[in-house]
N, C-alpha and C positions, 0 to 999 in steps of 0.2 A: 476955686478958693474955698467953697463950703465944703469940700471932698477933703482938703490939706486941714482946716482947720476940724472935722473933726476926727483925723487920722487915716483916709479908707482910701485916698488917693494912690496909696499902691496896687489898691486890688478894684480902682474903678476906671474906667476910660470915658473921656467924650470927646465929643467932635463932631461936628458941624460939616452935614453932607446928604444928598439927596439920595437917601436910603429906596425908594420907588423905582427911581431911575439908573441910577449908578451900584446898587448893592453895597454892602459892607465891605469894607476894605481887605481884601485878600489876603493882608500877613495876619488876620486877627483869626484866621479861619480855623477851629479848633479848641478856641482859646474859652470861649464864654460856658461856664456854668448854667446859665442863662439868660433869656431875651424878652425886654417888656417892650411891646408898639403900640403906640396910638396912634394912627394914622390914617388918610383917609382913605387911600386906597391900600389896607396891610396885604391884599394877597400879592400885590406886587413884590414886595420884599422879602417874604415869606422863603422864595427859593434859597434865598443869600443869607437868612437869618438861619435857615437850618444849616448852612455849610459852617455858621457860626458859629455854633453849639458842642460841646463836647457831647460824646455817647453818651446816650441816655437823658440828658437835658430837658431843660423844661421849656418854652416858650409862653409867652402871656401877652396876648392882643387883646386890646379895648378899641371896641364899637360902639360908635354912641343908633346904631342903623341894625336890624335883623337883615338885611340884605347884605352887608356888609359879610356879618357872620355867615350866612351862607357859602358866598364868593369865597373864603379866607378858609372856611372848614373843608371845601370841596378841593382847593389846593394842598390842603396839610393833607388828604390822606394818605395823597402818596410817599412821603414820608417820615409820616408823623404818625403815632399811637396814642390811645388811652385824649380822644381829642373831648372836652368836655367845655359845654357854655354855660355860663348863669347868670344871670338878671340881675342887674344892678340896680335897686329903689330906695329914691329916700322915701323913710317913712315916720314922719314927726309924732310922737306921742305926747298929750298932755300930762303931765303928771299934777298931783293935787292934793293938800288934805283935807276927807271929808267927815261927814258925818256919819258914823255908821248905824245910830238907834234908827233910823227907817231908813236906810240904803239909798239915801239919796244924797246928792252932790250941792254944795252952797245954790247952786242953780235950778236946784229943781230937778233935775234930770237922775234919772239912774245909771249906774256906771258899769254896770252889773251884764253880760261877764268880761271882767277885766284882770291883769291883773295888781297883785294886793301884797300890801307889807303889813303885818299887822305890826304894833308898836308894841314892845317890851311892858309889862307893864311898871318898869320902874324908869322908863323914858320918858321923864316930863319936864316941866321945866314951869316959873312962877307965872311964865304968863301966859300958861296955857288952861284951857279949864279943864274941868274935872268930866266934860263929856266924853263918850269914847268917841276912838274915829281911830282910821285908816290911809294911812298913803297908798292912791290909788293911781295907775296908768291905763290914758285907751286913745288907740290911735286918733289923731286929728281927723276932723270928718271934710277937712278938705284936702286935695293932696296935689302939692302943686312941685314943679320940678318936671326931670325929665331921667328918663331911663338911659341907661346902656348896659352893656355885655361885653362879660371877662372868659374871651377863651384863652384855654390852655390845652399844649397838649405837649408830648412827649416824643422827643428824636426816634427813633427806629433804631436800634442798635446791627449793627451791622457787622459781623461778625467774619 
């Protein structure tokens, strides 16, 4: 319904099926531009998502595990190219306006080195004073969440 309502439902497929164990449906094989998995086992599918693929193709597995990735990289090589992972983190920054005649933040704290917007100097407004200061960002000094990893990598063109 969210495909038809905002037009792409010609050019998107779903379906409901046990991509692990049964692979992707056989009339589809050729057809895809490209393949996103999340999964928990992706090298299982992996075979079936490359027969999915047109040449040259891209594929994209999310791991929330490095082991994962491992498993799923050692499977693509044999027919996959150009295979690349990279680290997914949230990472929260505080942002703030401080005070910049001594380089320290309403808290006391220096913010220094971060980084900094300096403000226009004709960017004020009546209820602000006439002190200088700075919009400043620096990462939260706590980091909570969890990682994962976005491989990609590319069909083997076959010639």
């Amino acid at each position: 319904e969210d495909f038809e309502r905002i037009g792409v439902s010609s050019i998107v497929t779903v379906g409901v099926r046990d991509i692990q164990g049964q692979g992707f449906p056989p009339e589809l094989a050729g057809q895809a531009d490209a393949v996103f998995l999340d999964l928990p086992q992706p090298w299982l599918a992996l075979p079936s998502a490359g027969e999915m693929l047109k040449g040259d193709a891209v594929l994209c597995s999310f791991s929330p595990c490095i082991e994962q990735v491992q498993r799923s990289c050692e499977t693509l090589k044999s027919k996959f190219t150009d295979i690349r992972t990279f680290e997914v983190l949230l990472r929260t920054y505080e942002v703030k306006e401080v005070i910049t005649a001594s380089g320290l933040s309403e808290d006391g704290c220096s913010m220094r080195p971060c980084k900094r917007r300096q403000r226009p100097s004709g960017e004020t407004n009546a209820a602000e004073s006439p002190i200088p200061s700075t919009i400043m960002a620096k990462p939260c000094a706590e980091a909570r969440g969890h990682t994962g990893y976005l491989t990609f990598a590319r069909r083997k063109c076959l010639y």
